[in-house]
C-alpha positions in Angstrom: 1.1 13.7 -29.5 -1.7 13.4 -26.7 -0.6 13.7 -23.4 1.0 10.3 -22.9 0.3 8.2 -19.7 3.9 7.4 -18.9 7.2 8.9 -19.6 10.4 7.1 -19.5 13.3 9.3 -18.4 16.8 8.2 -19.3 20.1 10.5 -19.0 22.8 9.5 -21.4 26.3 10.3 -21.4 28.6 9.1 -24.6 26.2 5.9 -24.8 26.8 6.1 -28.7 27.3 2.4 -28.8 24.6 0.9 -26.8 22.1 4.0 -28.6 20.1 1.8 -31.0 20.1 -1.1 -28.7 18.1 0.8 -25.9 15.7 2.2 -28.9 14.9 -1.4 -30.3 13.9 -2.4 -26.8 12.3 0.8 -25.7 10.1 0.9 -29.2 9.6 -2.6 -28.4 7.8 -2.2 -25.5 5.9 0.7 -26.7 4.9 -0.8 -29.8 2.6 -3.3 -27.6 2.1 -1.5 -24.7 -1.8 -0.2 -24.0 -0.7 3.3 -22.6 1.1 5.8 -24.4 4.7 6.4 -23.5 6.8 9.1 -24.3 10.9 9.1 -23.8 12.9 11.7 -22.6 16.2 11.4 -23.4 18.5 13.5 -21.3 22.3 14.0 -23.2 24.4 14.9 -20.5 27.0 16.8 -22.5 28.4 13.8 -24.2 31.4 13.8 -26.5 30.3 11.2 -29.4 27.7 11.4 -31.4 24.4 10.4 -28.7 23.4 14.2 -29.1 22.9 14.0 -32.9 21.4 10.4 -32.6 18.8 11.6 -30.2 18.0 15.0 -31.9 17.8 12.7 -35.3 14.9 10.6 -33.3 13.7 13.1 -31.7 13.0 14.8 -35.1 11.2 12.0 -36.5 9.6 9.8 -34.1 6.9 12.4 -31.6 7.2 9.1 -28.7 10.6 10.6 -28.4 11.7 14.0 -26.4 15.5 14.7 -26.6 17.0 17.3 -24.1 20.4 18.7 -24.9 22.4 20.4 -21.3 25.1 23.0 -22.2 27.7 20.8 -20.3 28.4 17.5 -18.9 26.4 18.6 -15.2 26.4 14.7 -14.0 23.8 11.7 -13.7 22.1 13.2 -11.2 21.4 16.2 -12.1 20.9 15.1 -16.0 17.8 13.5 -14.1 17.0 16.1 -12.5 17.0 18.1 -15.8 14.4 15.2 -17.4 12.7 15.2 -14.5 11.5 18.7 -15.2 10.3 18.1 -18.5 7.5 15.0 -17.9 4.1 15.4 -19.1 2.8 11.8 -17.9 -0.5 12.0 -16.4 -0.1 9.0 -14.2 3.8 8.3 -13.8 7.6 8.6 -14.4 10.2 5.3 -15.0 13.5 6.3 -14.5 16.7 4.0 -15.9 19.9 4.5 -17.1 21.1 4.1 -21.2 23.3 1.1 -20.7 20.8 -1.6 -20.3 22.4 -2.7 -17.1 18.7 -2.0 -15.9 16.0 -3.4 -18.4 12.8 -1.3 -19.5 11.3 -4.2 -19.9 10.6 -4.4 -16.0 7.9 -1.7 -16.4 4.9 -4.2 -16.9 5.6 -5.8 -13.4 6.7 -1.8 -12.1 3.7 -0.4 -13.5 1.5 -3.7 -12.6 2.2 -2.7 -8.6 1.7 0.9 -9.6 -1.4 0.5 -9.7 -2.2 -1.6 -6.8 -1.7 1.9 -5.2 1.9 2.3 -4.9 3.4 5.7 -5.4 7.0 4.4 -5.7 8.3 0.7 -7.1 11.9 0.8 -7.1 14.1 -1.9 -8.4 16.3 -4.3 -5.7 19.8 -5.2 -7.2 19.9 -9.3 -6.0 22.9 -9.7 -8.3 25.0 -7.2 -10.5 27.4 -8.0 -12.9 30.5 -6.7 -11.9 33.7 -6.7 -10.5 34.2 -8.5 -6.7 35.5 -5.3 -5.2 32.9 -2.9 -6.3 30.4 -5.5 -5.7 31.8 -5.5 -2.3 32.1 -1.4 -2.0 28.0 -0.9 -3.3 27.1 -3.6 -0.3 29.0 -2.5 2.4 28.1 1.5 1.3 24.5 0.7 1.4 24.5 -1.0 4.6 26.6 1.7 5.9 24.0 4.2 4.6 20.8 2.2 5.9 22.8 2.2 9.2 23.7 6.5 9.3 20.8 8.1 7.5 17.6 9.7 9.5 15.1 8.2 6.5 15.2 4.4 5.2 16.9 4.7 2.2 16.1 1.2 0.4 19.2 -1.0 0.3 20.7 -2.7 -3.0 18.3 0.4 -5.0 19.7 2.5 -7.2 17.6 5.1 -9.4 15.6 2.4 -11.8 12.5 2.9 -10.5 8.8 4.3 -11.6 7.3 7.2 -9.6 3.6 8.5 -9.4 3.0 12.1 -11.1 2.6 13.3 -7.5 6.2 12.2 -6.3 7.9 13.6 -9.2 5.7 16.9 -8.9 7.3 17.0 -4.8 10.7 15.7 -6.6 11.2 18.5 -8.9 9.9 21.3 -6.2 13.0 20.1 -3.7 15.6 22.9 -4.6 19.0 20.6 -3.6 22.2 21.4 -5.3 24.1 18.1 -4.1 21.5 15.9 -5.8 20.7 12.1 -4.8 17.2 11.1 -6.1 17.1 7.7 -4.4 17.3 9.5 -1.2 15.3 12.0 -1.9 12.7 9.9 -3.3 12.7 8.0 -0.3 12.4 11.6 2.1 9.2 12.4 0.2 7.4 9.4 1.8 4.0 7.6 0.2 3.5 3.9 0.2 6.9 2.7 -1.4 7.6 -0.9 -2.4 10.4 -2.8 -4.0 11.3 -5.2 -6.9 14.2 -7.6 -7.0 16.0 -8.2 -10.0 19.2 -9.2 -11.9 21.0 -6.5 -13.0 23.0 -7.2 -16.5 26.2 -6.0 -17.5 26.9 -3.2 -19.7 25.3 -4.0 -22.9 27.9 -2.0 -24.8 31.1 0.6 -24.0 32.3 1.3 -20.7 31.3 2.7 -17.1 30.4 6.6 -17.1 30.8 6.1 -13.6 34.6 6.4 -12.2 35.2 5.9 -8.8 35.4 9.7 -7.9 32.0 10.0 -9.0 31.0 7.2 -7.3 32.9 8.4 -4.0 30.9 12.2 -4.5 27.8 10.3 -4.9 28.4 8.4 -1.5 29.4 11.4 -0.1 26.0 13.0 -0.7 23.9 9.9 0.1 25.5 10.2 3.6 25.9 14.0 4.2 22.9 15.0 2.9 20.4 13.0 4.9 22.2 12.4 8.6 23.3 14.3 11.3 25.7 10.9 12.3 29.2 12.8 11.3 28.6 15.3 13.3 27.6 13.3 15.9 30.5 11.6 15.2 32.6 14.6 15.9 31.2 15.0 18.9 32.0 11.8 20.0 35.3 11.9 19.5 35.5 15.3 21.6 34.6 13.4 24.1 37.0 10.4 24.4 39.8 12.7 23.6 38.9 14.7 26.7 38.4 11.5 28.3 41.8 10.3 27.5 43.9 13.4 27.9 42.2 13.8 31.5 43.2 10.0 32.4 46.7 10.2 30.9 47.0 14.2 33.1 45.5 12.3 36.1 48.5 9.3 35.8 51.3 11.8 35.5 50.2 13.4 38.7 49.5 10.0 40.7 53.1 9.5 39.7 54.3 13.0 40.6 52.8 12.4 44.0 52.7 9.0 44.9 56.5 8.2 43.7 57.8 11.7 43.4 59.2 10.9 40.0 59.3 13.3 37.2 56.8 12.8 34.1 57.5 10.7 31.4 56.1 9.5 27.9 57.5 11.5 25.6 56.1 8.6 23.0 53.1 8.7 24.2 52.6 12.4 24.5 53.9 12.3 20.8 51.1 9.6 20.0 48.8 11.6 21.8 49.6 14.7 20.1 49.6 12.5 16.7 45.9 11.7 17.3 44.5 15.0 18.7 45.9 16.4 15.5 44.1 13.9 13.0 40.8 13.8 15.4 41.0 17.5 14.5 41.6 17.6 10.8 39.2 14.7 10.3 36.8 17.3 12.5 37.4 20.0 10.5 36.8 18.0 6.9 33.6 16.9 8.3 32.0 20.5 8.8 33.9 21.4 5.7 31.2 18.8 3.6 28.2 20.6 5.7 29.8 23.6 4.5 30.6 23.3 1.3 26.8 22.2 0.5 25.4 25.6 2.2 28.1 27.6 0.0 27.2 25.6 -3.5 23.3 25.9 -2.1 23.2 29.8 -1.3 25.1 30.7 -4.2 21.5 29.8 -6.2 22.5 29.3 -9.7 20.4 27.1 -11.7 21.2 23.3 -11.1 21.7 23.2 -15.4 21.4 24.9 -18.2 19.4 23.4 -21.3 21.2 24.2 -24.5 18.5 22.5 -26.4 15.1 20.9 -26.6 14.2 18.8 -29.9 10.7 17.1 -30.6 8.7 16.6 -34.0 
């Protein structure tokens, strides 16, 4: 196959169900489209049959790449792993395998592309799911916009099409704790947005629990802001500020009234909360931490147990 002028890059992860549904529409659009696009499909470990329906493509159709990791490494760094692999000479569209973000949005994508954007990312104005986690991704990402040092765009998640260039900066950034939208956002170049509706699930369930969810939040926050720590440090301070006021009472008392000091609930409340202000202290650094252990240890983010084209 020439060098194709797009690639599509789409981790899967037991998507056995929804497989030949995302093929139709992907060959759909490739069948008319006036640039050639190749897919790289990313199998992320799974424990159905989506290796063996990829490598079968793979096999037979040349549009199509499949990449099999070792392990299940997650979503991110699945990406990361297809990522590595492009060979478009203009650009990269990212998606996910369940269709809740459709391919078909790369005409408009790659449309604004070309009017000289380096990054068009896709803005969720609806999503089709439950009220509470609805809730949880819009209060998370106005949380975020409000604690990170870069503007992280709110309502994106990783559907989006990238210049060559960006992925090239993309897949030089060495991070173990992965979170593309946020590092796509730290490389910079003129960045613009699409609003859309995202669908449900076309097939199967959520690959997503909530604790992956939660680790993904955790690195959307810890790994581009200082604001925990400066947290911390803020709550130093009114601690000191309140154990000096409540010392500064007991000896107005002692010497105004000549009465012994008192409080023993108080000093037990007070106790309470200098203990949790210093647990919740300690967690804190412990995230910092724990990313410059994972970071120096310097193993390979995955491990490829396969490649299959025709």
């Amino acid at each position: 196959m020439e060098q194709p002028t797009l690639n599509f890059v789409i981790p899967l992860y037991n998507e056995e169900a929804v497989f030949h549904k995302l093929v139709n529409r992907i060959n759909g659009i490739m069948d008319v489209s006036p640039v050639t696009i190749q897919v790289i499909l990313v199998d992320d470990g799974s424990k159905d049959n989506t290796p063996t329906l990829i490598s079968k493509l793979a096999q037979i159709d040349n549009r199509y790449v499949a990449i099999l990791l070792s392990r299940n490494f997650g979503h991110q760094i699945a990406l990361t792993a297809g990522l590595a692999q492009v060979t478009a000479s203009e650009a990269v569209m990212v998606l996910d395998g369940d269709l809740q973000d459709p391919p078909e949005l790369i005409h408009p994508f790659y449309a604004k592309l070309k009017e000289g954007y380096d990054v068009v990312y896709a803005i969720r104005q609806t999503r089709k799911e439950v009220w509470w986690k609805q809730w949880a991704y819009a209060g998370f990402y106005r949380l975020q916009s409000k604690l990170t040092n870069i503007a992280i765009p709110i309502d994106s998640g990783d559907f989006c099409i990238m210049s060559r260039r960006v992925v090239d900066h993309l897949n030089s950034m060495p991070e173990e704790s992965r979170y593309i939208r946020g590092m796509r956002s730290w490389i910079g170049f003129k960045q613009t947005g699409i609003a859309y509706h995202r669908d449900a699930r076309a097939d199967g369930d959520t690959k997503y629990p909530i604790s992956k969810l939660f680790k993904l939040a955790l690195n959307g926050v810890f790994n581009f802001s200082e604001a925990p720590i400066q947290f911390i440090t803020l709550i130093g301070m009114l601690t000191i500020f309140i154990s000096g006021g409540y010392l500064a009472w007991i000896l107005f008392e002692k010497i105004v009234y000549d009465t012994a000091p008192r409080g023993f609930t108080a000093s037990s409340l007070l106790t309470t909360f200098l203990g949790g202000a210093q647990m919740m202290a300690i967690g804190l650094l412990g995230e910092y931490v724990l990313r410059i252990f994972f970071q120096t240890k310097g193993r390979p983010l995955y491990v490829i147990k396969e490649i299959v084209s025709k």
